[in-house]
N, C-alpha and C positions, 0 to 999 in steps of 0.2 A: 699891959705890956705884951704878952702873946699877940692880942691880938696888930698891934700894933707892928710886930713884928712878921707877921702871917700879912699885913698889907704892903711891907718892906719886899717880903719875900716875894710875893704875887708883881709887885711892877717887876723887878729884876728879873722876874723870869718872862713877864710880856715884854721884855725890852731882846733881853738874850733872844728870845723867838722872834722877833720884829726888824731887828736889827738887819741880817742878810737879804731881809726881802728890801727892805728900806737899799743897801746894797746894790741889788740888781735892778732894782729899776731907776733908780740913777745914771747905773751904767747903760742901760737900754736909751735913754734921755738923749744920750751925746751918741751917736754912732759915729764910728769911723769916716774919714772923709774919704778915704781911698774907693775905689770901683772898681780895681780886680778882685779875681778870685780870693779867698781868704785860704792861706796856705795850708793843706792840712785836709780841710774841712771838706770842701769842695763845694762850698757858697759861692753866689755869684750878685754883684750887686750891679742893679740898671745905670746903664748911660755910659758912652764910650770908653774905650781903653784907654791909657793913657799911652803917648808914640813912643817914650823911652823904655815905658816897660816893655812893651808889644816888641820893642828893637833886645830889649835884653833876653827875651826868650826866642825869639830868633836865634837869636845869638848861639846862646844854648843850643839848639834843635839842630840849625845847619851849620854851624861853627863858621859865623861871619869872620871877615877879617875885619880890619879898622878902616879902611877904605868902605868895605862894604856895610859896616854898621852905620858911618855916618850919612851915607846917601840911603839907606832904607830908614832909617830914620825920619831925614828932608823928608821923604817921599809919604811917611803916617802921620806926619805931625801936618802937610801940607791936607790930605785926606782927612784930617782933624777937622781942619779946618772947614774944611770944606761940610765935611758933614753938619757942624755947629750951627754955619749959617743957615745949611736946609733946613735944621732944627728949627731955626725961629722964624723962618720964611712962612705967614699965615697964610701966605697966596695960592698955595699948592695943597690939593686934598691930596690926604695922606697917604694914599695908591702912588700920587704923582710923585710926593715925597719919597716914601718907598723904592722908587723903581729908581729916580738917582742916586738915590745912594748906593744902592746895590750896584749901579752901572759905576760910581766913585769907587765903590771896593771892588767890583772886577779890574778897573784902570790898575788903580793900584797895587792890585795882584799881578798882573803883568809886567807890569815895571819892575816890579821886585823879582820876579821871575827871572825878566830879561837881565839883572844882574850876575844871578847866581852861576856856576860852575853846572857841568853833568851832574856829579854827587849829587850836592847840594838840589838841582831840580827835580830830581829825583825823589828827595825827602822832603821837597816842595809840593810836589804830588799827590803824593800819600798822604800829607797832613791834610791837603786841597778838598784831597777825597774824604778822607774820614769827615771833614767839617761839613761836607754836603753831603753825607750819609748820618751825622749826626742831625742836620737841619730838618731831614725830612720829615721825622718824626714831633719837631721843636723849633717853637720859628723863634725863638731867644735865647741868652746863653754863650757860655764860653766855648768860642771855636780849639778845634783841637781836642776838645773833652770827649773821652771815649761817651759810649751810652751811659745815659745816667743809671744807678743802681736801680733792680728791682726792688 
């Protein structure tokens, strides 16, 4: 009977101890499908922003109007686009690839620029700048991110 009770005892508690790990790696299993920043944290997951977001923190930052949200929007989700197809283009070594894209996100930082007000270009700038003072040190990553922590 003890003993029998001492083998009761013994699974329940490999079960209590097993149990959360069984837990977290489940949840590791499934990740998130999103590819921004994870709020908070200051994780960052590969492969393009999405335009609505990227339009809603604009938003935020330069205080678009509704006119101007929905044409900076057209104008990320067009640069979406565009970058996608580079993505799968096998024809272009990845220098080549590289160099248009970057020339598709300068376009389209211009454009977006050429929308905005004084203010707003202004705080255009400065984010422009931190993200190419953030770059130099980091060639991937969430622009706008101050340096990352020591």
């Amino acid at each position: 009977m003890l003993k029998q009770y001492l083998l009761v005892l013994l699974a329940a508690s490999l079960i209590s101890i097993a149990a959360p790990f069984a837990v977290a790696q489940s949840s590791n299993d499934n990740p998130p499908n999103n590819q921004q920043p994870s709020q908070g944290n200051g994780g960052w997951h590969h492969g393009p922003p999405d335009p609505a977001q990227r339009t809603q923190e604009l938003t935020r930052k330069l205080k678009l109007t509704s006119d101007q949200q929905t044409k900076v929007q057209d104008m990320l989700q067009s640069e979406h686009s565009q970058m996608e197809s580079l993505h799968q283009d096998a024809s272009l070594s990845q220098q080549d690839r590289h160099g248009k894209m970057m020339d598709i996100r300068k376009s389209t930082d211009t454009q977006i620029r050429a929308l905005l007000d004084s203010n707003q270009q202004k705080k255009w700038d400065e984010m422009q700048a931190k993200r190419e003072q953030w770059g130099q040190g980091h060639r991937h990553g969430p622009p706008d991110a101050g340096p990352p922590p020591q």
